[in-house]
C-alpha positions in Angstrom: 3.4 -60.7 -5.4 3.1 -61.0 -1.8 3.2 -64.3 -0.4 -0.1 -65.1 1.8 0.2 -66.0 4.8 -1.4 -69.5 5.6 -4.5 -69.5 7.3 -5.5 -66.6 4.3 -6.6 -68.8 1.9 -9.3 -70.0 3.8 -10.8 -66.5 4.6 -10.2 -65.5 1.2 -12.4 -68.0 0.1 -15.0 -67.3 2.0 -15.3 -63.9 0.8 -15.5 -64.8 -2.6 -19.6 -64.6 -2.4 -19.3 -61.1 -0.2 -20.7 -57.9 -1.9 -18.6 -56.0 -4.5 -18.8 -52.8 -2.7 -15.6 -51.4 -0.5 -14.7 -49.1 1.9 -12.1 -46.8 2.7 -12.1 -45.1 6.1 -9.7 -42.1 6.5 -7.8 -41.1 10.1 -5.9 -37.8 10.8 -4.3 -38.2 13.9 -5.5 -41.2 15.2 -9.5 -40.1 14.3 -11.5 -40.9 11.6 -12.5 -38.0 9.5 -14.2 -39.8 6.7 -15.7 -42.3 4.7 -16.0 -43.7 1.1 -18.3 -46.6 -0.3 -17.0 -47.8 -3.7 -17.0 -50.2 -6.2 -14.6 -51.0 -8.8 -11.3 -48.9 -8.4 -10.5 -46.0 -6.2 -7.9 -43.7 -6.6 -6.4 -41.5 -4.4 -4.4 -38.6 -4.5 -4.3 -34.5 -3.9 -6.5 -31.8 -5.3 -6.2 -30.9 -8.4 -6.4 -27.2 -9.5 -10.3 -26.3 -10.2 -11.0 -29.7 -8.1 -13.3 -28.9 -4.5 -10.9 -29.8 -1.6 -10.6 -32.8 0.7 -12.7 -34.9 1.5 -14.3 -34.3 -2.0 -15.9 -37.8 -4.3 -15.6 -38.0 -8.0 -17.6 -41.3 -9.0 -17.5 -41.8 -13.4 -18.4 -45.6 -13.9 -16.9 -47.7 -11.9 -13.8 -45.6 -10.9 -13.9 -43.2 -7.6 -11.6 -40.6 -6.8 -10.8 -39.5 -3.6 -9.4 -35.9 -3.0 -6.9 -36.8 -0.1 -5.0 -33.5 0.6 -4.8 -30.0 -0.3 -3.2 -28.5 -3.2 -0.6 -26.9 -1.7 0.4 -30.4 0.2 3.1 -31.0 -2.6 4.3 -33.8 -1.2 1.2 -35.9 -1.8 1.1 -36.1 -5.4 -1.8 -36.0 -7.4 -2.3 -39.0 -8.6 -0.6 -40.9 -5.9 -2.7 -44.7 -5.7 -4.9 -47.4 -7.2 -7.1 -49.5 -5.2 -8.3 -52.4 -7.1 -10.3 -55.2 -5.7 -10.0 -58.8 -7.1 -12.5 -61.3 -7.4 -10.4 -64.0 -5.2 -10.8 -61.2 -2.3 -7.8 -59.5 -2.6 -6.3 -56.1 -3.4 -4.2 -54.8 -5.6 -2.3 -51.5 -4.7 -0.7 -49.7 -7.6 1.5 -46.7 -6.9 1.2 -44.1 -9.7 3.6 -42.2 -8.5 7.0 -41.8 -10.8 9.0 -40.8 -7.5 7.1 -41.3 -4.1 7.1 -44.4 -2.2 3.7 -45.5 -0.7 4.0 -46.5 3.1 2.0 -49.1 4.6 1.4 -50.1 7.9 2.4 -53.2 8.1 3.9 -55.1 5.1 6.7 -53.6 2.3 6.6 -50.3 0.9 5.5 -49.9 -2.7 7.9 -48.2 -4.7 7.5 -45.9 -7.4 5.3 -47.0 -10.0 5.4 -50.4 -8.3 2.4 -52.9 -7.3 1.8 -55.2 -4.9 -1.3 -57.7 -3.6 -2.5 -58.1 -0.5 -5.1 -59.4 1.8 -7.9 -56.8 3.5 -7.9 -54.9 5.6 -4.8 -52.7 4.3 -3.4 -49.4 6.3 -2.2 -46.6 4.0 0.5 -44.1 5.4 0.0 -41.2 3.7 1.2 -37.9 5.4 -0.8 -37.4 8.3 -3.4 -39.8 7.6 -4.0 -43.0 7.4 -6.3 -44.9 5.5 -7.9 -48.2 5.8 -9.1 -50.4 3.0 -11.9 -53.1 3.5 -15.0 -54.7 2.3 -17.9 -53.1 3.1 -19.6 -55.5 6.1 -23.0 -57.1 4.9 -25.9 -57.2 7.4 -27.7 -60.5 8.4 -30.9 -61.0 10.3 -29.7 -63.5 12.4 -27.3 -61.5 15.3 -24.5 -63.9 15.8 -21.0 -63.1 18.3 -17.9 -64.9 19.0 -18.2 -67.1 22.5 -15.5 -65.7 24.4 -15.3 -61.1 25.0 -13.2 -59.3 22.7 -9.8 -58.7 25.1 -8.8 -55.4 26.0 -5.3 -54.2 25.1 -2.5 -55.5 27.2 -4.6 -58.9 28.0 -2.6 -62.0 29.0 -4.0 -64.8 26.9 -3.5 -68.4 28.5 -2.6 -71.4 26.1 -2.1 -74.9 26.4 0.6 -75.4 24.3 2.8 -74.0 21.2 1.7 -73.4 17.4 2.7 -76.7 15.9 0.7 -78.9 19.5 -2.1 -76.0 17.9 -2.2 -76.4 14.3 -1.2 -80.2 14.0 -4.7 -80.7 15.8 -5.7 -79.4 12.5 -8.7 -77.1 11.2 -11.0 -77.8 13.8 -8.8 -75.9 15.9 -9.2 -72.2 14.7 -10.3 -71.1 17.7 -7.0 -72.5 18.9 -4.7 -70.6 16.7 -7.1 -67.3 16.8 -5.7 -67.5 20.8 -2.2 -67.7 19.9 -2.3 -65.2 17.5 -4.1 -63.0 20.4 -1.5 -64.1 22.8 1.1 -63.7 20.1 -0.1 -59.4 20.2 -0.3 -59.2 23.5 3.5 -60.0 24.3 4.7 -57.8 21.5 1.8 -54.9 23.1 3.4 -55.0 26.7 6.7 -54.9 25.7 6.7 -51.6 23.4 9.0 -49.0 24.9 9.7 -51.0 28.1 13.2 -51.5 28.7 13.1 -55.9 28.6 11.3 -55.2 25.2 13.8 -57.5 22.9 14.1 -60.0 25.8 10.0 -60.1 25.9 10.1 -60.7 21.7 12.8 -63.3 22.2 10.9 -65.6 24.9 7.8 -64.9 22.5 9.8 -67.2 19.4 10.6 -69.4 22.4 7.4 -69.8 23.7 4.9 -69.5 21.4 6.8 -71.0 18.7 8.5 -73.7 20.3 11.9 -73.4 19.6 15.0 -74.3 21.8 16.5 -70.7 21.7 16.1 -66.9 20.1 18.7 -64.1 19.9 17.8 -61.0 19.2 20.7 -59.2 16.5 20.8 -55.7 15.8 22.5 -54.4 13.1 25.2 -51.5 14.1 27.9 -49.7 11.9 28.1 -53.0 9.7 28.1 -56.0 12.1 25.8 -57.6 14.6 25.3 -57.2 18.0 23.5 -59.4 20.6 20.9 -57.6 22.0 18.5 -60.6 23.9 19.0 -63.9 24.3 16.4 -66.5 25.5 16.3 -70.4 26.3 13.5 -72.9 26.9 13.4 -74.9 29.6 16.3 -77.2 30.3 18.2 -76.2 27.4 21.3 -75.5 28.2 22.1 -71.4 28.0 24.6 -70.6 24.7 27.5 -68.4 25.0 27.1 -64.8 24.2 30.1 -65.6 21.9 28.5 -68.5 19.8 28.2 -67.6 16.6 24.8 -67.4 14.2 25.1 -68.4 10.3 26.5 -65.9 8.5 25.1 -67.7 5.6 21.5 -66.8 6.6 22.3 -63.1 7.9 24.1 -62.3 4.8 21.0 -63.7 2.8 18.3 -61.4 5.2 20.7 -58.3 4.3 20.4 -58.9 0.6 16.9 -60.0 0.0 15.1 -58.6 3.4 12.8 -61.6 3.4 12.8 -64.8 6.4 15.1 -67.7 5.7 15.1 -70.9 7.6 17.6 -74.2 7.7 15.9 -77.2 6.8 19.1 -80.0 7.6 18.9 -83.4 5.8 16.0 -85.7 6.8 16.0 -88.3 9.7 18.6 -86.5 11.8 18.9 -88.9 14.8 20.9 -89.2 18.0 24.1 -89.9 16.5 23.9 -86.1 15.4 23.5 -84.7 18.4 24.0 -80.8 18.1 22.6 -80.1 14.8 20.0 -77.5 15.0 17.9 -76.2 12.2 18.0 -72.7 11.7 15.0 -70.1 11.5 15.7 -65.5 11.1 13.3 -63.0 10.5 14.2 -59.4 9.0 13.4 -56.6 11.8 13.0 -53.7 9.5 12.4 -49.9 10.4 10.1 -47.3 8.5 12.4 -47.0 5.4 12.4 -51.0 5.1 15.9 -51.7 6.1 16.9 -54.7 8.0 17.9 -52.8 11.4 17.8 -56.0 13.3 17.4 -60.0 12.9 15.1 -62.8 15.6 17.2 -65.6 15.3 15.4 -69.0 16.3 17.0 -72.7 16.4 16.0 -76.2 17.6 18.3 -79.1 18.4 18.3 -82.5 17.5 17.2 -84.6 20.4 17.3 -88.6 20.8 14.0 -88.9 18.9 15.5 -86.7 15.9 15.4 -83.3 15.1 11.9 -82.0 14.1 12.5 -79.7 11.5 11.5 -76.2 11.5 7.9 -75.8 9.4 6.8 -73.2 6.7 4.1 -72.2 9.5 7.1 -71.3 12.1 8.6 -69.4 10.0 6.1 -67.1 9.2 5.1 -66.9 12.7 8.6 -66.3 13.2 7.9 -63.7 10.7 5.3 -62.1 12.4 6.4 -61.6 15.5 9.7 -59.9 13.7 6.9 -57.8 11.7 5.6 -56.4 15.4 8.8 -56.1 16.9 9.4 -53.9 14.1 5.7 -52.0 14.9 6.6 -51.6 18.3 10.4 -49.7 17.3 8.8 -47.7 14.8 6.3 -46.8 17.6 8.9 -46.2 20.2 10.5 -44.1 17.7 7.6 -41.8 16.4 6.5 -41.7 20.3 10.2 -40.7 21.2 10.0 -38.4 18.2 7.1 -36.7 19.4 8.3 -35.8 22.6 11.4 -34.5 21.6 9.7 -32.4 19.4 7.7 -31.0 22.4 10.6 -30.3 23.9 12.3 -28.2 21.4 8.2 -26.7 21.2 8.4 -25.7 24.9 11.3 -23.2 23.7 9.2 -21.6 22.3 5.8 -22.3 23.2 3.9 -22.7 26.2 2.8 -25.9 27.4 -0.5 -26.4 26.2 0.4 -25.0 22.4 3.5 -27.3 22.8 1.1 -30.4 23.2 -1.6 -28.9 20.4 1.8 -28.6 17.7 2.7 -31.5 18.6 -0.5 -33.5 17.4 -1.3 -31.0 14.8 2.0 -29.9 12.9 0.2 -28.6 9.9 -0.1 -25.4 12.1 3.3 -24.6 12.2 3.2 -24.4 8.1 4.4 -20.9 6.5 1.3 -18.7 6.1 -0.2 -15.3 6.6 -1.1 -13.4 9.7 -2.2 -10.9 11.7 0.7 -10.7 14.4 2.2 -8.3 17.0 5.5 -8.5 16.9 7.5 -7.5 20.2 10.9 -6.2 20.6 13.0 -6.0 24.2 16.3 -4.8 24.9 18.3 -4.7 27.7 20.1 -0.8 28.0 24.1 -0.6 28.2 25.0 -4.3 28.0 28.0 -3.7 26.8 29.0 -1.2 29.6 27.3 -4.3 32.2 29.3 -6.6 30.6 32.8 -4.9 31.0 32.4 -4.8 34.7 30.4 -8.3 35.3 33.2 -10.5 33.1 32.1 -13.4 30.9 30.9 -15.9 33.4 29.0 -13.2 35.3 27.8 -11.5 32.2 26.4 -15.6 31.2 24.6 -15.5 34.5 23.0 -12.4 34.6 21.8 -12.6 31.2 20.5 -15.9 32.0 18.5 -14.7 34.7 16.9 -11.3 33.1 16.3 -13.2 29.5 14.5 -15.6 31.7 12.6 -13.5 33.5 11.1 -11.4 30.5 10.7 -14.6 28.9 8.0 -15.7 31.6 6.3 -12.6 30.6 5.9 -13.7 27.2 4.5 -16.9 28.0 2.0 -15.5 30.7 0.3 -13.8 27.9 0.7 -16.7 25.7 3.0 -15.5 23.2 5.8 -17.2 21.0 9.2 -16.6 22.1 10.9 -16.5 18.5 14.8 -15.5 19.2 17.4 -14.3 21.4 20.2 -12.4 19.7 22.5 -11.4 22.4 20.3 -9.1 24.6 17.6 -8.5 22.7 14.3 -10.6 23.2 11.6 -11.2 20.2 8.4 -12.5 20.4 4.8 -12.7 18.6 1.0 -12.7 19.2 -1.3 -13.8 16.5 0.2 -17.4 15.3 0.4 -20.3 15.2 -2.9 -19.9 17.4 -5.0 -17.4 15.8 -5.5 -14.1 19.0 -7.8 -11.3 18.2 -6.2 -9.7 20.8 -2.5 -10.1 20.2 -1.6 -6.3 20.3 -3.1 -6.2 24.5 -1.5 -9.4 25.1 1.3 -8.0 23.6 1.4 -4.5 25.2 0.3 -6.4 28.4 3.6 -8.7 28.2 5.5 -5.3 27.9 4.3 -3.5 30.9 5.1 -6.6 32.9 8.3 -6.8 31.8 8.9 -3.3 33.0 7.2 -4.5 36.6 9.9 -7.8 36.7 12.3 -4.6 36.9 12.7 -4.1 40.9 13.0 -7.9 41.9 16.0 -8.0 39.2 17.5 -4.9 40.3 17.5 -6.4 43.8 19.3 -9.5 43.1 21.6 -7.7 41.0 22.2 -4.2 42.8 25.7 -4.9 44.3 27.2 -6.1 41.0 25.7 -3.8 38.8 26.2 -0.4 40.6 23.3 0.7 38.0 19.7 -0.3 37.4 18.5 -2.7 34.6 16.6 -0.4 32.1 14.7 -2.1 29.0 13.6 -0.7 26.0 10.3 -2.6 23.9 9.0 -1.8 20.3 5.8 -3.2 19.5 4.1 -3.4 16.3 1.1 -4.8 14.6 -0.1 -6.2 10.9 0.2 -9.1 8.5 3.1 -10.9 8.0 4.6 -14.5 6.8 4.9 -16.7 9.7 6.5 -20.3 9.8 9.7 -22.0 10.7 12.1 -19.0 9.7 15.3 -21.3 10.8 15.9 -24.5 8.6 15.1 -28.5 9.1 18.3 -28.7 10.9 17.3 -26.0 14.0 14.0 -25.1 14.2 12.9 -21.3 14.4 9.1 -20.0 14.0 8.4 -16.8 13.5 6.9 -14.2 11.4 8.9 -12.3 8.1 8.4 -9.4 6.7 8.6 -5.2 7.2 6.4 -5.4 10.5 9.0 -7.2 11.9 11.5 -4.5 10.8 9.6 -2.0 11.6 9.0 -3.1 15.6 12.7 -3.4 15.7 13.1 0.3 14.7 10.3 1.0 17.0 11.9 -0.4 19.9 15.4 1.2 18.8 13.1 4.8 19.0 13.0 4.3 23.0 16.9 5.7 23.1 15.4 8.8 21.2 12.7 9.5 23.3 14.3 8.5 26.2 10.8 6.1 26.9 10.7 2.3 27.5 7.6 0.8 26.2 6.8 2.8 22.4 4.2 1.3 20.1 2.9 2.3 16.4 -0.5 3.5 15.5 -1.2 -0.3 14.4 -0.8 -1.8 17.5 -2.6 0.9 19.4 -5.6 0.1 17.2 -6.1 -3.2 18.7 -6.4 -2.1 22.0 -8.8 -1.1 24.9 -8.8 1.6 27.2 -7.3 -1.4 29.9 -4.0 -0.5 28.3 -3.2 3.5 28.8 -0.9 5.3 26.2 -0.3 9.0 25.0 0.4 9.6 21.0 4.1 11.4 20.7 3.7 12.1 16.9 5.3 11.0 13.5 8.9 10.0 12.8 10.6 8.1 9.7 13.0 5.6 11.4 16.2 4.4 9.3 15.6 2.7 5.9 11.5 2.8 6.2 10.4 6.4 4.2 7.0 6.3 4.7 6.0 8.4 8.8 5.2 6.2 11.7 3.3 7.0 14.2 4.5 6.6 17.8 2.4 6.0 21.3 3.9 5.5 24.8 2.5 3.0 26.5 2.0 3.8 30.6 4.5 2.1 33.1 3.6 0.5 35.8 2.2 2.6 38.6 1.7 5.9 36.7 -0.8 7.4 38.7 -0.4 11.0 37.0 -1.0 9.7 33.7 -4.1 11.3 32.8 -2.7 14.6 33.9 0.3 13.8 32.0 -1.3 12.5 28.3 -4.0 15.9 28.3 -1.1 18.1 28.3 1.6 16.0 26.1 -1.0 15.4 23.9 -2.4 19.1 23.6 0.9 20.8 22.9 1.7 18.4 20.2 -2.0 18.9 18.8 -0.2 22.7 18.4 3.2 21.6 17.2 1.3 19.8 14.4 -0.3 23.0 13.7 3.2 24.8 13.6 1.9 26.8 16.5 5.5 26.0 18.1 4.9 29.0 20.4 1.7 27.6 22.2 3.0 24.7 22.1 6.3 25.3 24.0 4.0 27.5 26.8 2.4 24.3 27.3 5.2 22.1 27.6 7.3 25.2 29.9 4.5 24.8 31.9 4.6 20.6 32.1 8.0 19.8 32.9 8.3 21.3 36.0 6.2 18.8 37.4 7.1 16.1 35.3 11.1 17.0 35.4 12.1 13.4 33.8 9.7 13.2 31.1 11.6 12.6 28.5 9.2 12.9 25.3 8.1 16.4 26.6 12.1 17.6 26.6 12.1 16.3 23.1 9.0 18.4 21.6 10.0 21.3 23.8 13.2 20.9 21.7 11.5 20.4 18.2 9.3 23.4 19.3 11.9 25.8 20.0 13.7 24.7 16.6 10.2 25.5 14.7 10.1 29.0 16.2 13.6 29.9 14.9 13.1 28.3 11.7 10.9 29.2 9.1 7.3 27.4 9.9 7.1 27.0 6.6 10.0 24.9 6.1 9.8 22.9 8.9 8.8 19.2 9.0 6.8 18.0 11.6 7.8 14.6 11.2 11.2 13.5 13.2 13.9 12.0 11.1 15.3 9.5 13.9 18.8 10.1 13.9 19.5 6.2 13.9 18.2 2.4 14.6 
């Protein structure tokens, strides 16, 4: 059991003749979601299959059980913790779990199937939550407040002297230690993530303990390092080299619990130089002892005083917040770094929603639009550019159809050499993903004549793209692993807008799209239907639209006529349909599309019409 700390007993009596009902108040993300009056015992775990979902109640007797995550949250398990309240105003937390640790905010974690008692309030870690365990507060009549405000975060607290000038004034002087305490918080709350943080936490144990010296230790591939160092006062500075007791750091690493040296009674002058001893565990989120506050005080003419069961927890305690603050510093720095790998692939404001909401990056189903871009004849490019060239220029055109992407607020999901993917549709759900998507494509294919500019002299050729788009439900998640991070969608509409953009070299086109995708636009995006084709290893017809370049103003001209000669080539009235299309490419000489049905027309009138398949079976990816 959990030793108490001292001025607990106290409080803990005085809550003997509080009300038998609890509460348990549960946070996601920093903000409380809900709440839960019980009395007895309250268990807490994840749904159960044919139980309602979170934040569901179950109340038989005086049991309650709290439905804390979703069924499909494996890693909570079901039955996962006991709360029960004693009558000396403690609580006991039982983990119920045969594997899973339980984490708590401050104070050891609970191992499997272990227990452990403690004073209210408690802070569960569960996941993304975090619950708080309390009594439930009783009203009075008579309004009564503390005499001094309740101090903002970051407060300096002013005090006349250390813990022992406060406590050996005895009980009278609660206000007294309440201040040190407060003061006690505040040091360890300014110096989070600044860079004099363990010099801050040493000069606390100096200060506000009242010892002659600290040292900060961290622990590094097996030995200790000095990390701070502070002195009080005219005490003379020690040498980085002196040594602490190996005897007491050997003792933190195996038990993880404070030690001090208590050396023999009535020290006096004659002993000048003996100092009694004081270290406190620093321990990081998995409860191993990452770091060590080392205290001493030295024997002076009037004796040594030595060092009390109070300092030591105090000691203790400000160990316990240096550790808060790492952890802090560490989830903090965790957080960014994972907004930085998000703003690969994200844009800035989803970055900053995934990175307080993770759950949305979990593996689920979606309607997406998937987008394919490739750049034509790299490898010719390439021969003539060289390999540092060939870097640069990639660089630069990747780059550049990338901020199309994120303009329309899509998911840049891979790079394979120089081919581009993205998605619409996830992890934010877009009802319009196939415009935003078609949009993104015809603005790649504007970004063409600033690129060709800055590259004309090296290239001797223009940059020419070809984009596949296609539409419909797919499994999207993190498709790479928990080493590098990938999301994306899975499934055959991805393969399928690969072949789709492949199709471009067919119909000599830049922008092709299937009937899926077209569905989910508007008449702000224009496009022409160019029939059915079966692309490599996918059997069952697709059909194809162009989507418009930029600045087409002949268009409309352009889609009537396409669109009525295949309406005959359908038919099999190849004949029709080539007049049509002899008629259309003379004023559209580099439409490629109508030199490809012209040539699937012709074939129809020498072959048999009844033989002939209408649907093109694309000669490759």
């Amino acid at each position: 059991m959990t030793k108490l700390p001292f001025c607990f007993p106290r409080l803990v009596a005085n809550m003997r003749d509080m009300s038998s009902a609890w509460e348990a108040d549960v946070f996601e993300n920093f903000k409380p979601v809900f709440n839960v009056s019980f009395v007895g015992t309250l268990e807490l775990g994840r749904q159960d299959r044919g139980e309602p979902s979170p934040y569901a109640v179950k109340t038989e007797g005086n049991s309650t059980r709290l439905i804390l995550a979703r069924l499909e949250e494996d890693r909570v398990p079901r039955k996962y913790l006991r709360v029960d309240p004693q009558p000396n105003g403690t609580v006991t937390l039982t983990n119920l779990s045969p594997r899973v640790p339980l984490r708590l905010e401050q104070g050891p974690m609970v191992k499997p199937e272990g227990q452990i008692t403690l004073p209210p309030p408690i802070t569960l870690l569960i996941e993304q939550r975090a619950i708080r365990v309390q009594p439930t507060a009783t009203s009075s009549d008579d309004l009564q407040s503390l005499p001094e405000s309740t101090m903002a975060p970051f407060q300096s607290v002013s005090l006349s002297g250390n813990i022992s000038s406060i406590v050996n004034k005895g009980e009278a002087n609660v206000a007294g230690l309440v201040r040190w305490l407060q003061a006690a918080m505040g040091v360890l709350q300014s110096a989070a993530g600044d860079s004099e943080f363990y010099q801050r936490a040493a000069r606390a144990v100096v200060d506000l303990v009242g010892l002659d010296s600290c040292r900060v230790l961290l622990r590094e591939k097996g030995s200790w390092r000095l990390q701070a160092l502070q002195t009080a006062p005219g005490v003379p500075r020690l040498s980085d080299g002196q040594q602490a007791s190996r005897k007491i750091l050997d003792k933190i690493l195996a038990e993880k619990r404070t030690f001090w040296e208590l050396p023999s009674a009535n020290v006096t002058a004659s002993l000048m130089g003996v100092k009694a001893l004081v270290a406190a565990p620093i321990l990081d989120r998995q409860g191993q002892v990452i770091g060590v506050l080392y205290g001493d005080r030295s024997s002076k003419a009037d004796g040594l005083r030595p060092i009390t069961q109070i300092e030591a927890m105090l000691v203790e305690l400000l160990a316990n917040g240096v550790a808060a603050g790492l952890a802090r510093v560490e989830h903090e720095q965790a957080a960014l770094r994972a907004q930085v790998q998000f703003e690969q692939y994200f844009t800035p404001r989803l970055s900053r929603r995934l990175s307080a909401n993770p759950e949305l990056l979990d593996g689920r189903e979606e309607e997406v639009s998937v987008l394919f871009c490739d750049i034509r004849g790299f490898s010719r490019i390439t021969e003539r550019l060289g390999a540092k060239r060939t870097v640069n220029w990639t660089s630069d055109v990747l780059g550049v159809l990338s901020e199309c992407v994120m303009r329309e607020e899509g998911v840049l999901v891979d790079y394979v050499g120089d081919e581009l993917m993205a998605m619409w549709g996830a992890p934010d759900q877009q009802p319009d993903h196939a415009r935003r998507a078609c949009r993104a494509a015809v603005d790649m294919l504007a970004q063409l004549p600033a690129l060709n500019e800055r590259w004309r002299a090296e290239l001797s050729e223009p940059i020419r793209l070809g984009v596949g788009v296609n539409s419909g439900r797919a499994q999207v998640g993190n498709v790479g692993s928990h080493i590098k991070f990938k999301y994306g969608p899975r499934g055959t509409v991805v393969n399928l807008a690969s072949r789709v953009e492949g199709a471009n070299k067919f119909w000599k086109t830049s922008i092709l799209i299937t009937e899926q995708t077209r569905a989910g636009l508007d008449d702000s995006i224009a496009t022409r239907r160019l029939g059915q084709v079966r692309v490599v290893n996918i059997a069952e017809p697709v059909t194809l639209h162009e989507v418009a370049p930029p600045a087409s103003a002949q268009w409309p001209n352009l889609k009537q006529s396409y669109e009525s000669a295949l309406s005959h080539f359908e038919k099999k009235d190849f004949r029709q349909a080539a007049r049509i299309l002899g008629n259309l490419l003379p004023d559209y000489p580099n439409d490629g599309p109508a030199y490809v049905l012209m040539a699937r027309a012709v074939q129809g009138i020498v072959e048999e019409p009844e033989k002939f398949d209408a649907v093109w079976n694309l000669p490759g990816k």
